[in-house]
C-alpha positions as CSV (number, residue, x, y, z in Angstrom):
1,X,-40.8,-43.2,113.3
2,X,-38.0,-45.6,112.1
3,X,-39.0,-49.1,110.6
4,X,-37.5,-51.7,111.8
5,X,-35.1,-52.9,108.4
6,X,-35.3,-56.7,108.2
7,X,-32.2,-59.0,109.6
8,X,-29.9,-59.7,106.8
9,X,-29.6,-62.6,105.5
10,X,-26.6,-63.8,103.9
11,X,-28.2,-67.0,101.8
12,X,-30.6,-64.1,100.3
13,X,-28.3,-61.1,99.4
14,X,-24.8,-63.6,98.4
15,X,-24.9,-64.1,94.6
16,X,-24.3,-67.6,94.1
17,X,-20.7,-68.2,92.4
18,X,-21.1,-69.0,88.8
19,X,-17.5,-70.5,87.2
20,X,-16.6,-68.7,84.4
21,X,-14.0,-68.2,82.0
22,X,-12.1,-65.2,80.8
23,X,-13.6,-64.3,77.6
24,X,-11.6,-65.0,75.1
25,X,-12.8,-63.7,71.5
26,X,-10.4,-65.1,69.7
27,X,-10.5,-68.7,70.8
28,X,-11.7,-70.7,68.0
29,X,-8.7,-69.3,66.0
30,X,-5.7,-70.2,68.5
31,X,-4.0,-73.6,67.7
32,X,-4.3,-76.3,70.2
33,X,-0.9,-76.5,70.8
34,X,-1.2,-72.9,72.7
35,X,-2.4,-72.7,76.2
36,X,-5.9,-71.3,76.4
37,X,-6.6,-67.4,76.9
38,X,-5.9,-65.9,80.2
39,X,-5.8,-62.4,81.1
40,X,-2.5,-62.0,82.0
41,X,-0.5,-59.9,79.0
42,X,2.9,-61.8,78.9
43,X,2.2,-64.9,76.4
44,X,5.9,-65.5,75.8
45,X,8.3,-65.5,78.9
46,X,11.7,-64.4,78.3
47,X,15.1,-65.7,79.0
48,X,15.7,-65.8,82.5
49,X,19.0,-64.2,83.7
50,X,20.3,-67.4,85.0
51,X,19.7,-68.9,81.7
52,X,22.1,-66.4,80.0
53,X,24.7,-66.1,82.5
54,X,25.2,-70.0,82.4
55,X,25.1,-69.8,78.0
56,X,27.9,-66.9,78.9
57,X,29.7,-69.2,81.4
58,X,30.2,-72.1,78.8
59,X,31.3,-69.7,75.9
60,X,33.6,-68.3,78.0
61,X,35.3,-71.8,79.3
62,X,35.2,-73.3,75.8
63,X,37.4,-69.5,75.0
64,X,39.4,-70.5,77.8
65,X,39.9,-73.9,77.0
66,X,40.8,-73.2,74.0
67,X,43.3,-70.5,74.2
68,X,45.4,-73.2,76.9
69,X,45.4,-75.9,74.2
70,X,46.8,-73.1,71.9
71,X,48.9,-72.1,74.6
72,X,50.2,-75.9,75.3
73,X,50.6,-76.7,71.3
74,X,52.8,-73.4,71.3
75,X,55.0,-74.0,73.7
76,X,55.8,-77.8,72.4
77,X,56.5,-76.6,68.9
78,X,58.5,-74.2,70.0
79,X,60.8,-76.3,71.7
80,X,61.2,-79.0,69.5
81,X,62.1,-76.3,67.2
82,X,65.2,-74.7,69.6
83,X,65.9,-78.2,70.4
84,X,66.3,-79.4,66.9
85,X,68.8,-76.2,66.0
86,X,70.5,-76.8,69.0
87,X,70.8,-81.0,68.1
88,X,69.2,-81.9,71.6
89,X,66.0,-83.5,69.7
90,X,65.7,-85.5,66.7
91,X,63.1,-85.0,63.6
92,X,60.9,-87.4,61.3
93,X,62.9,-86.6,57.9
94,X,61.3,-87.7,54.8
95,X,64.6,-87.3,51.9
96,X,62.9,-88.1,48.8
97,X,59.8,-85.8,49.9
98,X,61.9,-82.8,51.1
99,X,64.4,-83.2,47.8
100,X,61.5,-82.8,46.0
101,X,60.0,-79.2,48.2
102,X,63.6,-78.1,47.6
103,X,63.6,-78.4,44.1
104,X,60.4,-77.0,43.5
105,X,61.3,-74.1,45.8
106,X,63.8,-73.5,43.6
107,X,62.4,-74.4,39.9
108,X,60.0,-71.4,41.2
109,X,62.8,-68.8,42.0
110,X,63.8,-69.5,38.7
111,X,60.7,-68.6,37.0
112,X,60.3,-65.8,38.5
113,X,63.2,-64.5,37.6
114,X,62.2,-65.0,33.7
115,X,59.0,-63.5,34.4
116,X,60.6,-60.6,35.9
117,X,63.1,-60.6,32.6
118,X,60.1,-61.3,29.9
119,X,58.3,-58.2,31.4
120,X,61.1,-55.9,30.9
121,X,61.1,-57.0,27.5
122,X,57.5,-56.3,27.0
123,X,57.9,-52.9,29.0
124,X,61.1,-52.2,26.3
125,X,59.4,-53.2,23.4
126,X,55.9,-52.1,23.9
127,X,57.7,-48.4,23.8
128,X,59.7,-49.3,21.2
129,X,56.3,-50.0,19.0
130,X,55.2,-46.7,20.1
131,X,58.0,-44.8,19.0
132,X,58.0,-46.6,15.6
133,X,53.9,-45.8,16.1
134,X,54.6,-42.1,16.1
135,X,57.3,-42.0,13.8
136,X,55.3,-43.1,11.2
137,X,52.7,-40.6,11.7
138,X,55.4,-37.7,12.1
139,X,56.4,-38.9,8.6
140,X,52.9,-39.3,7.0
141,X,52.9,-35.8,7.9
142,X,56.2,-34.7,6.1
143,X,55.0,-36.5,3.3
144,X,52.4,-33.7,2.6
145,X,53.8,-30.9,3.4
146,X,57.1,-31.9,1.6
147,X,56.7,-32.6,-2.1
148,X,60.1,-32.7,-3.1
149,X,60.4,-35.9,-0.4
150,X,57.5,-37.3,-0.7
151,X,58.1,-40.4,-2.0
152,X,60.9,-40.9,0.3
153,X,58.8,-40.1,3.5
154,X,55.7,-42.0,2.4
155,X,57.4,-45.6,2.0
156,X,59.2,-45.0,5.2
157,X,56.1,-43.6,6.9
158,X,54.8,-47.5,5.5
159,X,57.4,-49.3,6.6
160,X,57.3,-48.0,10.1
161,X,53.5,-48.9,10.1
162,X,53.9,-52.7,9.0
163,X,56.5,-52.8,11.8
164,X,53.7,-51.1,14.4
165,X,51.5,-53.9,13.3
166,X,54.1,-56.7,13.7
167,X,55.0,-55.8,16.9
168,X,51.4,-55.3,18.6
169,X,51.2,-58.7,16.9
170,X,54.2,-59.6,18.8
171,X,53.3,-57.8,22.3
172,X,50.1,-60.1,22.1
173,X,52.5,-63.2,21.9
174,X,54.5,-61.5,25.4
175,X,51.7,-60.9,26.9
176,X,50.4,-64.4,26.8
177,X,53.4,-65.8,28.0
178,X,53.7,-63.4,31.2
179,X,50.0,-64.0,32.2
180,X,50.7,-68.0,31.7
181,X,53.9,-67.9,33.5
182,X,52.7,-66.1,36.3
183,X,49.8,-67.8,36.7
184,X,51.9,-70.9,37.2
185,X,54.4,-69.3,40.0
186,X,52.1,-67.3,41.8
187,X,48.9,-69.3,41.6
188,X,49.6,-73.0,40.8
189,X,53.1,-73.4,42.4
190,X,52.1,-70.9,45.6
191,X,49.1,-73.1,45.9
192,X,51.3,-76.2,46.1
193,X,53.7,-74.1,48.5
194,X,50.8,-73.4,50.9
195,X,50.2,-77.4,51.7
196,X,53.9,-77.4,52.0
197,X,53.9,-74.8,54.5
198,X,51.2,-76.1,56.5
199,X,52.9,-80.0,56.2
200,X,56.0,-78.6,57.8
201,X,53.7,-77.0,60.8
202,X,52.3,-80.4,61.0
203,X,55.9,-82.1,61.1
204,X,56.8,-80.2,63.7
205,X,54.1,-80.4,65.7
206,X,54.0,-84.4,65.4
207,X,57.8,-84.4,66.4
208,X,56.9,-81.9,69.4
209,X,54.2,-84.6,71.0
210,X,56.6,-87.5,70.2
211,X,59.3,-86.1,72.0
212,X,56.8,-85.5,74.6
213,X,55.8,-89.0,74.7
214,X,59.0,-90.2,74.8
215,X,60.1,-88.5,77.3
216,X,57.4,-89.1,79.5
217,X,57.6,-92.8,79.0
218,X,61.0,-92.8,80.5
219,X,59.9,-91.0,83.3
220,X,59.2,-93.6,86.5
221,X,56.3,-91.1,87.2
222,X,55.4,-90.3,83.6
223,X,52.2,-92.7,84.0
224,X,49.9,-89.9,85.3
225,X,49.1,-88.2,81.8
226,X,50.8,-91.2,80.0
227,X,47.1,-91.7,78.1
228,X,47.0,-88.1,77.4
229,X,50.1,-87.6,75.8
230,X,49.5,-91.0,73.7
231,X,46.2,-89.6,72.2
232,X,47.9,-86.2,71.6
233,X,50.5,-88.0,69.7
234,X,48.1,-90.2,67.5
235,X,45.7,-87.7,67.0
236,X,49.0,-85.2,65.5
237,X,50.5,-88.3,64.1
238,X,47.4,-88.7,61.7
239,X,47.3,-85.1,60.7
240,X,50.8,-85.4,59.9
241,X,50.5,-88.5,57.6
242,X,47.1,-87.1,56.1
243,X,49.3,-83.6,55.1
244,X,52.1,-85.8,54.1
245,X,50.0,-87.6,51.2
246,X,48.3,-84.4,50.3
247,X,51.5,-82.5,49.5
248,X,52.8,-85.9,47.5
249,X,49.7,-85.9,45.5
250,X,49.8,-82.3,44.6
251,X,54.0,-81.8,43.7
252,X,53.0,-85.0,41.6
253,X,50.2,-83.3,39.4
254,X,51.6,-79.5,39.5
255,X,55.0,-81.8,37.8
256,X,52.9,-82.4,35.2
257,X,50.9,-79.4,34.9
258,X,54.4,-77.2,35.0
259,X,56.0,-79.4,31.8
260,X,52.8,-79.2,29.6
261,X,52.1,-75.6,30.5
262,X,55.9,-74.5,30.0
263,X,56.3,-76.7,26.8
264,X,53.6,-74.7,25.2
265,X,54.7,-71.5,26.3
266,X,57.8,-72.0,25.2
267,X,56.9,-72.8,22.1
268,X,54.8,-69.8,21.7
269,X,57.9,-67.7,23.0
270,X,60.2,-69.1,20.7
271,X,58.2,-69.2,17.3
272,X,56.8,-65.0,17.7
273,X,59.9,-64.0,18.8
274,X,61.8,-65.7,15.1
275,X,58.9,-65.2,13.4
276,X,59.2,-61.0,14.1
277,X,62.9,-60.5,13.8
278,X,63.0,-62.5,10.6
279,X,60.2,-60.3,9.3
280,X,58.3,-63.6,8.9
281,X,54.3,-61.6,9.2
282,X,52.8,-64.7,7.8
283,X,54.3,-67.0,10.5
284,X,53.6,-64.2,13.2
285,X,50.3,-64.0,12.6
286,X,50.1,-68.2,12.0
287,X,51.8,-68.7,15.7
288,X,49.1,-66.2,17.0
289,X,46.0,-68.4,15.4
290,X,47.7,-71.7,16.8
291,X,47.1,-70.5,20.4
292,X,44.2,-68.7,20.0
293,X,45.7,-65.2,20.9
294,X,43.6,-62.2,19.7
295,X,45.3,-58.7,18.9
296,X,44.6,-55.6,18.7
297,X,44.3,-53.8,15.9
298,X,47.5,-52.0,14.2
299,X,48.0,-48.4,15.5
300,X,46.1,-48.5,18.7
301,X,47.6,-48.2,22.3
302,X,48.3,-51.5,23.1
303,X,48.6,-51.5,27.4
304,X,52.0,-52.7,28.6
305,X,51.9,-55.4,31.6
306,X,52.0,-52.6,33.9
307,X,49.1,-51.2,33.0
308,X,47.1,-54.4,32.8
């Protein structure tokens, strides 16, 4: 016989809701800055695509802008250059400034064209001291297996040694000056030429958005980018003034640097040189000391300047 099962009722058999939180183990060690614990795995929420393709939009129109004001500058300087071979557009000429870049141009040329010559002397030279170098050691040797000439080959085989010493003495004295001189023409001077260079770009760019301006003032419709082409011009007009006192600053100090630089050199140049050919050791080694050039020791490969 079935028994009867008793009617359900849903206040009896419903667990009452208790609220509750995740557990969260770790709680009492999470900064208060963080949101609390939930159970969901993903903490940190990454970049949303929108996010990057609107960072890659902006890159890309700052590119773009860019490249068109590159463009635009370009084309103007381009044209005030044909223009001005042509005569069809005039240029800001400073004389006194550009006298001075052409004369500097050309004080260069000419030192380089000692440098080139002192290195061929050192190249000469430094073989001629090897030869003498050898020479004295072909007759050291003679001088012992040649009794009967002994005598003869030993103070020759001496001689040829005090001259090997005198002229490493004397390639220390060329070296110095070719490592002095070209430091001036292709370090100080090239420097010098560099802010040259780049204050002719800015000439020509500051003529290239006057002649703009100009033209567009004259224009009875030339109001429309009127503004623009004014702030274009001031803004080049500034950079060409700022590069224009730069460049007068620096020809006026490498002036200075060149004449004490060259007056020592020269002096250096002019004292070894007598001081060897008159056979003068004493003053040789004196002029050395004076400038504080160091030597290497008599008989020992001395590098020529192409080796070094």
């Amino acid at each position: 016989m079935l028994k009867e099962t008793p009617p359900n009722d849903s206040r009896s058999n419903v667990v009452p809701a208790v609220q509750t939180n995740p557990v969260c183990p770790y709680s009492r060690s999470v900064p208060t800055g963080l949101s609390s614990c939930t159970s969901s795995p993903a903490i940190l929420t990454p970049t949303t695509p929108t996010q990057n393709d609107d960072s890659t939009i902006l890159k890309t129109s700052s590119r773009i802008e860019n490249l068109k004001n590159w463009s635009i500058s370009t084309y103007k300087c381009t044209k005030q250059l044909m223009f001005e071979k042509l005569g069809k557009s005039s240029r800001t000429v400073d004389a006194e400034l550009e006298s001075q870049i052409e004369q500097l141009r050309e004080t260069q040329k000419k030192y380089c064209n000692i440098l080139r010559l002192a290195r061929a002397l050192t190249s000469h030279f430094y073989h001629v001291v090897q030869t003498q170098h050898d020479l004295g050691e072909a007759f050291s040797e003679l001088a012992q297996k040649s009794p009967e000439l002994q005598e003869e080959f030993l103070y020759n085989s001496e001689t040829q040694r005090n001259l090997t010493k005198n002229g490493e003495t004397l390639l220390g004295a060329l070296n110095f000056f070719i490592s002095s001189v070209n430091t001036l023409c292709n370090k100080t001077i090239e420097d010098t030429l560099q802010s040259i260079r780049q204050y002719e770009a800015a000439r020509i760019e500051y003529d290239a958005y006057r002649t703009d301006l100009e033209s567009m003032s004259t224009k009875p419709d030339g109001a429309i980018g009127l503004e623009e082409a004014q702030q274009g011009y001031e803004l080049h007009r500034q950079q060409f003034m700022k590069l224009r006192a730069e460049v007068t600053i620096k020809m006026k100090f490498l002036d200075e640097n060149r004449i004490k630089v060259m007056h020592k050199q020269l002096l250096l140049f002019h004292n070894a040189i007598s001081a060897y050919f008159s056979g003068n050791q004493q003053a040789l080694e004196a002029t050395l000391k004076q400038f504080n050039i160091k030597v290497k020791t008599p008989n020992s490969t001395y590098p020529s300047w192409l080796e070094q």
